[in-house]
C-alpha positions as semicolon CSV with decimal commas, in nm:
position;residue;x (nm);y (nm);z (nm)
1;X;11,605;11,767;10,324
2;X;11,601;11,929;10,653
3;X;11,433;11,742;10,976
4;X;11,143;11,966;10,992
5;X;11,049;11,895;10,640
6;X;11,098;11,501;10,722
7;X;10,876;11,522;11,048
8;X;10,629;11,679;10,793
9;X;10,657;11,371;10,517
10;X;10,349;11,168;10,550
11;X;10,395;10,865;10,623
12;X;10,280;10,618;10,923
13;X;10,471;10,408;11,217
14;X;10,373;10,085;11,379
15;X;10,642;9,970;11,640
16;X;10,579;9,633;11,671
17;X;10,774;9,401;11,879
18;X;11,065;9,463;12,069
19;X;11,382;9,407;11,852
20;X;11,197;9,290;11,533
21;X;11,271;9,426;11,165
22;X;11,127;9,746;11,051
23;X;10,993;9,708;10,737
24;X;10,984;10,026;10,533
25;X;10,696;9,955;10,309
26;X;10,718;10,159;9,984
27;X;10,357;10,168;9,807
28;X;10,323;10,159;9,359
29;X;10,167;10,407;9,143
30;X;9,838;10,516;9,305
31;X;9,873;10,382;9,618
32;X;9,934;10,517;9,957
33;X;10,110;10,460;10,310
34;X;9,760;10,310;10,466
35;X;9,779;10,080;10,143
36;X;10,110;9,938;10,121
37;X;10,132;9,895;10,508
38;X;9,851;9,602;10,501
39;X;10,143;9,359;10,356
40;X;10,344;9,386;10,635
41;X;10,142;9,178;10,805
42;X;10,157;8,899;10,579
43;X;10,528;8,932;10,598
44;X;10,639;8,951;10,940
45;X;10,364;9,011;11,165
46;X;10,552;9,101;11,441
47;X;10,825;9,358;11,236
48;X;10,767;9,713;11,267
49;X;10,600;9,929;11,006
50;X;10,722;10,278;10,850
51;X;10,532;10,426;10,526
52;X;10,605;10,714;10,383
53;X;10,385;10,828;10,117
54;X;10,555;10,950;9,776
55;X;10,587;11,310;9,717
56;X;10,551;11,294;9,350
57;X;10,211;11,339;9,182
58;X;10,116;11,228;8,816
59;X;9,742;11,228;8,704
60;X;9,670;11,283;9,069
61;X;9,821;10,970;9,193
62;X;10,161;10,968;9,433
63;X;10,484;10,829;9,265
64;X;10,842;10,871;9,390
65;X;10,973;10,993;9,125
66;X;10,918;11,114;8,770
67;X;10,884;10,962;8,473
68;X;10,900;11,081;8,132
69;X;10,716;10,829;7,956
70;X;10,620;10,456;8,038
71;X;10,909;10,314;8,139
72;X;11,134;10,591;8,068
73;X;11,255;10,728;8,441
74;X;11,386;11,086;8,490
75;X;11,689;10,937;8,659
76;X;11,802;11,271;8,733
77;X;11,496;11,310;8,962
78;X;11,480;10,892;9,059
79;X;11,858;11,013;9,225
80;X;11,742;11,298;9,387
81;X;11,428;11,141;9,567
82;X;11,655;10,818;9,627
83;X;11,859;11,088;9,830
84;X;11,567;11,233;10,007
85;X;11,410;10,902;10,114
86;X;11,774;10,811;10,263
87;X;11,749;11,116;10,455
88;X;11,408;11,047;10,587
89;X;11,537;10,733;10,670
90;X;11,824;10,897;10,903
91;X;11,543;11,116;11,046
92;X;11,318;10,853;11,106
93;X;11,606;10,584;11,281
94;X;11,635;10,880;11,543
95;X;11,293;11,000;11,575
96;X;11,126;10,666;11,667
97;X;11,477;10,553;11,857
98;X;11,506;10,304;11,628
99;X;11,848;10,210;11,731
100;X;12,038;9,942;11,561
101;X;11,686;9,727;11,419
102;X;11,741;9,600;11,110
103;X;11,576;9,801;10,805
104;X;11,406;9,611;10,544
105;X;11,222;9,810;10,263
106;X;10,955;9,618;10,095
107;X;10,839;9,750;9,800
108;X;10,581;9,753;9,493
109;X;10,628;9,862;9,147
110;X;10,721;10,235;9,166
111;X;10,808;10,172;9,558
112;X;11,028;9,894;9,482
113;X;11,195;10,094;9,220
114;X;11,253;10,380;9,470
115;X;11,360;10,150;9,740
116;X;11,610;9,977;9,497
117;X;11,796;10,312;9,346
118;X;11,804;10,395;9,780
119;X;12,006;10,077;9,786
120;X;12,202;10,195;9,509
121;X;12,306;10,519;9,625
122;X;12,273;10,464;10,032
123;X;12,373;10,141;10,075
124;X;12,503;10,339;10,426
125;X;12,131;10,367;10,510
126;X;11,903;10,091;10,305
127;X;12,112;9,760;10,265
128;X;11,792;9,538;10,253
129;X;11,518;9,512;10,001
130;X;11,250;9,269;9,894
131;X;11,151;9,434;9,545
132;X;10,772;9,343;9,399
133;X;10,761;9,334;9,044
134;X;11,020;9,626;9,065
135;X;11,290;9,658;8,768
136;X;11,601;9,891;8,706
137;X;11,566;10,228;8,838
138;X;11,910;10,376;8,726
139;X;11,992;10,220;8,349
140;X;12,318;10,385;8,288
141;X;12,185;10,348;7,907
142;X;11,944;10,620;8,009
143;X;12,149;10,830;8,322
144;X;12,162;11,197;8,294
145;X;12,492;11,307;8,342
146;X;12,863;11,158;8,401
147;X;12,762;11,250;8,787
148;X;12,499;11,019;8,865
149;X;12,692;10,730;8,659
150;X;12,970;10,766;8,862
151;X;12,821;10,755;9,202
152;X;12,596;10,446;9,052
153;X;12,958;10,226;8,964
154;X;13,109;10,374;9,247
155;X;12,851;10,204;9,506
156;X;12,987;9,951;9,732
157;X;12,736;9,689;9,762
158;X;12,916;9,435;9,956
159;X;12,685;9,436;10,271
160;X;12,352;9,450;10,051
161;X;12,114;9,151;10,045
162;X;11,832;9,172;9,784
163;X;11,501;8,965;9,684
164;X;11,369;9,048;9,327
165;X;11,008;8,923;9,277
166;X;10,882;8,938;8,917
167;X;10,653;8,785;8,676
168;X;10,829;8,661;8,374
169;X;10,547;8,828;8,104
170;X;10,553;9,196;8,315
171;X;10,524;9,437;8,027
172;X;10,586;9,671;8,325
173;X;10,858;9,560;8,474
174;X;11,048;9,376;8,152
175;X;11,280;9,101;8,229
176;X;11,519;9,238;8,002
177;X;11,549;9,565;8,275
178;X;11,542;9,333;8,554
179;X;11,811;9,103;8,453
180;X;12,031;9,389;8,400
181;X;11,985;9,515;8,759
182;X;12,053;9,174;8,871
183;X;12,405;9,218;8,685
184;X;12,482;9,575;8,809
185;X;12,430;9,429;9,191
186;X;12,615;9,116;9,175
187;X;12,898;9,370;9,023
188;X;12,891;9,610;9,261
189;X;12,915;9,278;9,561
190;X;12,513;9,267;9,630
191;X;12,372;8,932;9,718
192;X;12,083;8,877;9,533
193;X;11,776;8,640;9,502
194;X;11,592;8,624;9,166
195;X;11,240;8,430;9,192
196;X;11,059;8,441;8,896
197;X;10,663;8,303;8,837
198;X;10,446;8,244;8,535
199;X;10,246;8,586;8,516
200;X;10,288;8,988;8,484
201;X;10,296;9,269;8,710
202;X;10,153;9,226;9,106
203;X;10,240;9,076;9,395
204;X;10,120;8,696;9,385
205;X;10,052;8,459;9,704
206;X;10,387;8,260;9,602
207;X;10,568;8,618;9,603
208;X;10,483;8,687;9,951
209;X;10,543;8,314;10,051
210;X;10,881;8,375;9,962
211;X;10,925;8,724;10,111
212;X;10,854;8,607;10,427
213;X;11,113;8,307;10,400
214;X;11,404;8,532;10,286
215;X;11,300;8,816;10,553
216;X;11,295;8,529;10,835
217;X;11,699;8,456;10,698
218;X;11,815;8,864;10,674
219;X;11,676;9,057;10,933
């Protein structure tokens, strides 16, 4: 994706304070940028904000990617908007003279599934996510080609810190996807930090709670 197409991406920017986090804060199914962007307050009020808004519509409400049934990703296009949002990312870094801040992508649901297969692919670009009731966004059980496979056990994950936030009864989000992403990192040389809570899919006051600790310790 070209810079003139990611100057055109909606999405918002905050700056916040001089030298603190950006937190790239990735909204869930039928949300928005002006949606999503209210957490970051709760999670580092002083970290700077950049939403994008997903480019993928189903029932008339934004996604990030396609799916072909609940549950059931189009991993071919999961990949290809993981490789778009990496390039926004690049665009972004330089537009707003971002510099060397540390990047931080917070997201929900759908947003923390986008912002997790971005880690996958880019670690390069996004090497820090706190995921919201987010689960596996690249199953090789369900990959579309030998392609996509490859570059997914060919990612180097070594400098990658992640924060998984789920409810253990998430018919959304099913532990059983979960604890097979928390495999595939640890594999690939992620660092990862599973906190589970009684419950199903959202973002609880515990879950932010412990956002903000981890952030305060990677960032």
């Amino acid at each position: 994706m070209g810079a003139e197409l990611n100057a055109e991406w909606p999405h918002l920017f905050h700056p916040g304070s001089v030298g603190a986090p950006v937190l790239l804060m990735l909204h869930g199914t039928g949300g928005d940028e002006q949606q999503i962007s209210a957490l970051a307050g709760a999670i580092d009020p002083n970290a700077a904000v950049l939403a994008p808004r997903g480019r993928v519509t189903e029932s008339g409400m934004n996604r990030w990617f396609r799916r072909l049934s609940e549950g059931v990703f189009d991993t071919d296009d999961v990949a290809r908007r993981a490789d778009d949002l990496a390039g926004f990312l690049v665009w972004a870094r330089n537009h707003y003279d971002l510099g060397d801040r540390p990047l931080v992508a917070v997201g929900f649901s759908n947003g923390a599934d986008i912002a997790l297969a971005t880690a996958l692919l880019h670690p390069e670009v996004l090497s820090r996510v706190i995921a919201f009731s987010g689960m596996h966004p690249l199953d090789a059980s369900e990959l579309d080609g030998a392609e996509l496979s490859a570059r997914v056990a060919a990612s180097d994950l070594a400098a990658s810190t992640v924060l998984l936030l789920n409810g253990e009864s998430d018919p959304m989000a099913p532990l059983a996807s979960v604890q097979k992403l928390v495999v595939l990192l640890k594999q690939r040389g992620a660092k990862v930090l599973q906190k589970l809570r009684p419950g199903g899919h959202g973002i609880a006051e515990t879950d932010v709670a412990a956002a903000a600790a981890w952030l305060s310790g990677h960032s």
